[in-house]
C-alpha positions in Angstrom: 1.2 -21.2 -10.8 1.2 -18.5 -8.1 -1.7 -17.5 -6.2 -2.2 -13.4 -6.7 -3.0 -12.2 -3.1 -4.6 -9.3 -1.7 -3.0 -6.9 1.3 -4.8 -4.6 3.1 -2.9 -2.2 5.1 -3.4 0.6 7.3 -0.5 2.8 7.9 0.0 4.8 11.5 2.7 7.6 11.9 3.5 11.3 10.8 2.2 9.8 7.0 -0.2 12.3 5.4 0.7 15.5 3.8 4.3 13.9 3.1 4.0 12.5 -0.2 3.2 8.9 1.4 0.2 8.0 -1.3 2.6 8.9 -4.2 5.2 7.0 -2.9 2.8 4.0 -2.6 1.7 4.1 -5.9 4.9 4.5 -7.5 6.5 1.3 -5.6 3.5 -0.5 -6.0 3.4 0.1 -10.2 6.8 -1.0 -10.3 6.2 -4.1 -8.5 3.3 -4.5 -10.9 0.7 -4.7 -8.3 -2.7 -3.1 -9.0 -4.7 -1.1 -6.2 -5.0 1.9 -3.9 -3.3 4.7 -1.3 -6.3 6.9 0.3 -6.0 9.2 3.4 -8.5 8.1 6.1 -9.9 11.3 8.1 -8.1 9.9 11.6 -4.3 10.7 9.6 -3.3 7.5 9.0 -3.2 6.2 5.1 -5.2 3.0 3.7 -3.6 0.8 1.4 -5.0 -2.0 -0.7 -2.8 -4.2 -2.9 -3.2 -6.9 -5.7 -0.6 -9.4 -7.0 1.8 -12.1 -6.3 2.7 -12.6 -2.3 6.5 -11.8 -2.8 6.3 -8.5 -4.5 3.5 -7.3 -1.9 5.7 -8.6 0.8 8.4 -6.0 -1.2 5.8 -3.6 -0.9 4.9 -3.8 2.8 8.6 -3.4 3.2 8.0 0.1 1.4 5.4 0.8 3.9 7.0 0.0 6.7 9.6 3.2 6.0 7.9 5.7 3.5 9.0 8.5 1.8 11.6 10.8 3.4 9.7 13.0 5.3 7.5 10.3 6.6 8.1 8.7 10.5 6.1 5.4 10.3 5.1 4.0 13.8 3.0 0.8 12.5 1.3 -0.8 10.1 -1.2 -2.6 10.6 -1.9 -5.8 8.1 -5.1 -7.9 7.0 -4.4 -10.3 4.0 -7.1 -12.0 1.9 -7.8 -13.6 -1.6 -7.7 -12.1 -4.8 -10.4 -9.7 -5.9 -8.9 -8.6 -9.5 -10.9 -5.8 -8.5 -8.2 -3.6 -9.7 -6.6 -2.4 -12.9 -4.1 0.1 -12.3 -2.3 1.4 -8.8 -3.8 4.8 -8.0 -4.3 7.4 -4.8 -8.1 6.7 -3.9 -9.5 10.2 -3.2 
């Protein structure tokens, strides 16, 4: 059996006000994680995800280019267990 994982991430770069949040949660659903995309107040985007270590690994991928008309510098990652804190992927406001 596979472990489900948690990743917390922090993303750095021209990343708010670009559609970055949506873009999370949409590539996070279809990987069929559960969790959260919230701005933080110092411009850089918060991201906490639930599921099996591959398909976050797909998803820290994602973040690590964005949407479009985002210019990711860095992410920053923390990974921990489990919480199945989560039932959906949604933008944390």
């Amino acid at each position: 059996m596979i472990e489900p994982v948690a990743l917390h991430a922090i993303v750095h770069g021209r990343v708010q006000g670009v559609y970055f949040r949506t873009f999370v949660v949409r590539r996070g659903a279809e990987l069929g994680l559960t969790g959260y995309a919230r701005n933080l107040p110092d411009g850089t985007v918060e991201v906490r995800a639930e599921g099996e270590t591959g398909q976050l690994q797909k998803l820290l991928d994602h973040l690590k280019t964005g949407p479009p008309a985002a210019r990711v510098e860095k992410v920053d990652t923390a990974w921990s267990a489990n919480t199945e804190g989560y039932t959906t992927f949604r933008i944390r406001y």
